[in-house]
N, C-alpha and C positions, 0 to 999 in steps of 0.2 A: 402502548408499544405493541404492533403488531408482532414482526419477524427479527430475530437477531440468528446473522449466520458469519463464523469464523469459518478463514482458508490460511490455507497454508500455499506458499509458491514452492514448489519443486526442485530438484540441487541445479535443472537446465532451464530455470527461467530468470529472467534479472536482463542487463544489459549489456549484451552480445558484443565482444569485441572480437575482432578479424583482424586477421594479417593481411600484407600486401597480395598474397593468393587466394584469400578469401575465408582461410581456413579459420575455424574460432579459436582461438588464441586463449581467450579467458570467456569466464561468463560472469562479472559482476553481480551481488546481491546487494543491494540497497534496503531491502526489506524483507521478510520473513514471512508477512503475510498481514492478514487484515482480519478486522472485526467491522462487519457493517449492519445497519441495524434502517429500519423501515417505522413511521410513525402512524400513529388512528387516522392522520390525515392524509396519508399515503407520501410525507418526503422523506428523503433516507438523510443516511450521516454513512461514515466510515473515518475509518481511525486505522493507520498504516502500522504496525510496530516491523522494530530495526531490525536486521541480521541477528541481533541476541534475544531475540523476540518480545521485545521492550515496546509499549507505546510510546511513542515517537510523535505523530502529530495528529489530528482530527480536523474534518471540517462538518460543518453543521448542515451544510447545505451540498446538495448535487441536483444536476439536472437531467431530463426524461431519461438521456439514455449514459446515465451513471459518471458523468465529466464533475466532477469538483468546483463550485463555484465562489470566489474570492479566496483571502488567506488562509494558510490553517492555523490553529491552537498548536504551537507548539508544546509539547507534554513535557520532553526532557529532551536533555542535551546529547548530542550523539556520542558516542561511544568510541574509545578507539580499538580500530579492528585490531 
C-alpha cells in the first residue's frame, strides 16, 4: 500500500437543490466524505461513508482520472436521517 488519504465534504457541498428562482433551497449530503487509498501497483480504491460518517460502500477499482468502475461493496445499510 502506497498512499491512504481521508476528506471530509464541507456543510455547502452534497447536492444542490434550487428553487424556481434559482436560489438554493437546500444542499443535500449523501455522504460525509471518504477514505481512498493508492496500491504498489499504482490502482486506487475509495470507500464513501454516510452523513453519520459510517462506511457505506467501496469499490475496488477507479480509473486514470478517479471515476468508479463497476458495482460497489456495499458495507452497511443506510441509516435513517
Amino acid at each position: 500500500m502506497q498512499n491512504i488519504s481521508i476528506g471530509r465534504y464541507s456543510d455547502n457541498e452534497g447536492i444542490v437543490h434550487r428553487g424556481e428562482s434559482g436560489e438554493i433551497e437546500r444542499i443535500e449530503k449523501n455522504y460525509a466524505g471518504w477514505i481512498e487509498g493508492a496500491r504498489d501497483d499504482g490502482s486506487t480504491w475509495i470507500m464513501w461513508l454516510d452523513a453519520h460518517g459510517n462506511p457505506e460502500c467501496y469499490w475496488g477499482r477507479r480509473d486514470a482520472d478517479g471515476g468508479v468502475i463497476g458495482d460497489p461493496v456495499l458495507l452497511a445499510p443506510t441509516l435513517p436521517q
